[in-house]
C-alpha positions as CSV (number, residue, x, y, z in Angstrom):
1,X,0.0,0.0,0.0
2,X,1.2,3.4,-1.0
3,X,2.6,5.6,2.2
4,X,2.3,9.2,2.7
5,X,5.1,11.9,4.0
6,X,3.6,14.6,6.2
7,X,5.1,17.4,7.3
8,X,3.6,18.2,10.8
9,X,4.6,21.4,12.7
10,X,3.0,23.2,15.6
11,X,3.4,26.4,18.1
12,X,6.0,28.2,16.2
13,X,4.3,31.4,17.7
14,X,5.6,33.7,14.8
15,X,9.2,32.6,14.6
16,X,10.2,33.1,11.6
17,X,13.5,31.1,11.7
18,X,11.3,28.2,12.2
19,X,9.0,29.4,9.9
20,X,11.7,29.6,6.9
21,X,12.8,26.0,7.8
22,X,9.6,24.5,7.8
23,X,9.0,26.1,4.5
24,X,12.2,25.1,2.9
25,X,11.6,21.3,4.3
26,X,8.0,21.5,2.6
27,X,8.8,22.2,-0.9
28,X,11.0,19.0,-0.9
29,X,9.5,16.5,-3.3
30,X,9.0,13.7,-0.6
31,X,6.0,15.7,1.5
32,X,3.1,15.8,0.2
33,X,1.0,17.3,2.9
34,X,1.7,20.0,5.9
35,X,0.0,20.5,8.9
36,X,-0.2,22.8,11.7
37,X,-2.0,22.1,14.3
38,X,-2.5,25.4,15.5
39,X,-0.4,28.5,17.4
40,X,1.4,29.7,14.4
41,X,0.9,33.0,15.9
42,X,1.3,35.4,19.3
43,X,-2.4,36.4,19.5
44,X,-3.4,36.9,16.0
45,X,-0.4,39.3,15.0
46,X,0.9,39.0,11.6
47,X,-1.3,35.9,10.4
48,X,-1.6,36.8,6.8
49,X,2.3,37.5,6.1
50,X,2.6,34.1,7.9
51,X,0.3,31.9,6.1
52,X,1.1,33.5,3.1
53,X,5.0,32.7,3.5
54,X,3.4,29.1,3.8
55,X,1.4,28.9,0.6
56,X,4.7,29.2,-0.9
57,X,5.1,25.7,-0.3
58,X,2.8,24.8,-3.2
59,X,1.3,21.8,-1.5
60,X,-2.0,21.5,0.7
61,X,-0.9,23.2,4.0
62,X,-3.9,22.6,6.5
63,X,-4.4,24.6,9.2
64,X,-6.0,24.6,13.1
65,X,-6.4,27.5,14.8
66,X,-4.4,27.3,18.2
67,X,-5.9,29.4,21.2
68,X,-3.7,32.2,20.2
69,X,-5.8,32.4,16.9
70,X,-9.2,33.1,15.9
71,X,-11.3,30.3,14.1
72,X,-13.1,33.1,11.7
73,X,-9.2,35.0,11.0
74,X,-8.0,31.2,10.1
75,X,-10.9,30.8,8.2
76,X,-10.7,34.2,6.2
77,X,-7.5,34.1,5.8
78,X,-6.7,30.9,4.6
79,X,-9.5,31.6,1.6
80,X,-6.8,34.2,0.4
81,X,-4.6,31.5,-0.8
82,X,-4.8,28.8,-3.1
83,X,-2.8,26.0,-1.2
84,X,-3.7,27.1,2.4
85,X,-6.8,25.0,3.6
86,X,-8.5,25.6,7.3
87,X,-9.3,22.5,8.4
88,X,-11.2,23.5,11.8
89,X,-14.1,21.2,12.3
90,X,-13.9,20.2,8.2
91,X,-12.3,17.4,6.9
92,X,-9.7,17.1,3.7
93,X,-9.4,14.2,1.8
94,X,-6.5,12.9,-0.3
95,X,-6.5,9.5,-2.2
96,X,-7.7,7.4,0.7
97,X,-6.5,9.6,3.1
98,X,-8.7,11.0,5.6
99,X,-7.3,15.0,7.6
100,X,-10.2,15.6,10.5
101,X,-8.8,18.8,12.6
102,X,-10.0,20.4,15.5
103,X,-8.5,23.8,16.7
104,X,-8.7,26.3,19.6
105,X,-8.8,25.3,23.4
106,X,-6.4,23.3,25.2
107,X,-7.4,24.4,28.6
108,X,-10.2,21.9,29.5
109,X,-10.7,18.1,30.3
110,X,-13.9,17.8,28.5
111,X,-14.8,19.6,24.9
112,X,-18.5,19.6,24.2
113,X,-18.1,21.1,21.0
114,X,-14.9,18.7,19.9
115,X,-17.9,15.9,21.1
116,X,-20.5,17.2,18.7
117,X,-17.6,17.6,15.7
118,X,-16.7,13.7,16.4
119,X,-20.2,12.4,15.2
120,X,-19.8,14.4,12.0
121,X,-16.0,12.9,11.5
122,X,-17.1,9.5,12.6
123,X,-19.4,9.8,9.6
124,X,-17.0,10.8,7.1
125,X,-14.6,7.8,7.9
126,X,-14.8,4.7,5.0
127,X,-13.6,2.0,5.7
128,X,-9.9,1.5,3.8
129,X,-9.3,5.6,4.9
130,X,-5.8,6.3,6.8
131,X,-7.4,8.8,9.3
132,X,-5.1,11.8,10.9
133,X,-6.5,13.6,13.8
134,X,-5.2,17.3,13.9
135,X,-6.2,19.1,17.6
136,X,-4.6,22.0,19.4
137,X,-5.4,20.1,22.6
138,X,-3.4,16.6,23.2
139,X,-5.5,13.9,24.3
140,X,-5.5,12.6,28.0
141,X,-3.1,10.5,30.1
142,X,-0.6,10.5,27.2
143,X,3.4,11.4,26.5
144,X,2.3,14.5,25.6
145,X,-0.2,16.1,27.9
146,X,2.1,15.6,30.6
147,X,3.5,18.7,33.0
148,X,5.5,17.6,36.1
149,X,4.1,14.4,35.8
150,X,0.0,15.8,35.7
151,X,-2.6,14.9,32.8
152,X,-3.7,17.9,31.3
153,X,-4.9,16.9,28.0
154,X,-8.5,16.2,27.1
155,X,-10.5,13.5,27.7
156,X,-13.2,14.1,25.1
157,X,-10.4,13.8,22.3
158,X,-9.2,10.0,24.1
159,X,-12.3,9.2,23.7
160,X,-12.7,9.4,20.0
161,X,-9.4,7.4,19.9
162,X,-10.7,5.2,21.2
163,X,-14.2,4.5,19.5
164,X,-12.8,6.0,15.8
165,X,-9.2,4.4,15.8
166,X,-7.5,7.1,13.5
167,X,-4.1,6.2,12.5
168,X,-2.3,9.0,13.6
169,X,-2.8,12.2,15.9
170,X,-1.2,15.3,15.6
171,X,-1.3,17.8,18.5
172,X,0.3,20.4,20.7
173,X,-0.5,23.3,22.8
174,X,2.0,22.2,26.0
175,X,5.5,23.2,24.9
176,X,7.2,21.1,27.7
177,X,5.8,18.2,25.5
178,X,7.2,19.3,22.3
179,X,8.9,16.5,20.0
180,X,7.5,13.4,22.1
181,X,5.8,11.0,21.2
182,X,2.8,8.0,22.6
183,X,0.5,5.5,21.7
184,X,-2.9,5.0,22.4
185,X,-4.0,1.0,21.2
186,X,-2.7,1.0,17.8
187,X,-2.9,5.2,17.4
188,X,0.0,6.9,17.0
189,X,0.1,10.4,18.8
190,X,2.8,13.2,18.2
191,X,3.2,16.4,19.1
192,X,5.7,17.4,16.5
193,X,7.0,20.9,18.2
194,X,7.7,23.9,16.3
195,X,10.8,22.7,14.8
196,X,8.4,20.3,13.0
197,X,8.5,16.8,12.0
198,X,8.2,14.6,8.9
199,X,6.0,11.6,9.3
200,X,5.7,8.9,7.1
201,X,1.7,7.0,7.4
């Protein structure tokens, strides 16, 4: 079966060193997706310049808002450019390749709204799809919801782990978790850190 290289990245907070490397490692031919899973800014500031530096990648780039963004300015702004997709509580398809993403929060155990979202994704799933969770928020009691030993992640996101088995899960939002890694049954979940990190599903 045919694999795919993603390009995950999250939290770079406007840094535009970061930025320029992610950019740079996304034109290569072997990535054929990039995603950020939210916080590409400080509060909003400069989200236009940034995202358009990204469409410059000439591949999808799909984007979560982070809680330093607004869903509506991801929205409107990612309709400015050709190759920059918002994937908050949307889906994006590729081949048999199935991008759900969730943005915003991080703060909370439980997400009603991520629970309503989840019976709309849980729709869209067929049967032979590789399925890639994108949230701002990690999910529970993993590697990477973790601060001085304390589960902070969400519970409502475990849960649809659980009953959807997606086949990756891309998240962030704690940077004391950035570049680790965990496994939930057979899900693979990463928080890939603003330095980014190329995955191959």
């Amino acid at each position: 079966m045919k694999t795919m290289k993603i390009l995950s990245f999250v939290d770079i907070h406007g840094n535009l060193s970061a930025l320029r490397k992610i950019i740079e490692r996304g034109k290569k031919k072997d990535i054929e997706v990039v995603v950020c899973a939210g916080d590409i800014t400080i509060f909003g500031s400069k989200l236009k310049s940034i995202i358009g530096k990204l469409n410059k990648v000439k591949k999808p780039v799909l984007i979560i808002p982070g809680n330093h963004e607004d869903d509506e300015d991801i929205k409107k702004v990612c309709a400015m450019f050709e190759n920059c997709v918002n994937l908050h509580k949307k889906g994006f398809r590729k081949g048999n390749y199935l991008f759900l993403g969730y943005g915003g929060g991080g703060f909370s155990l439980v997400d009603k709204g991520f629970e309503k979202i989840a019976k709309k994704f849980k729709k869209m799933i067929k049967k032979d799809d590789k399925v890639v969770l994108v949230t701002h928020a990690p999910p529970y009691n993993t590697n990477v919801d973790k601060i001085s030993k304390k589960s902070c992640g969400n519970k409502s996101i475990r849960r649809f782990i659980y009953e959807a088995k997606p086949d990756l899960v891309i998240c962030g939002h704690l940077h004391e978790c950035s570049g680790k890694q965990d496994m939930i049954r057979k899900t693979r979940i990463i928080n890939p850190g603003y330095k980014g990190k190329a995955i191959v599903l």
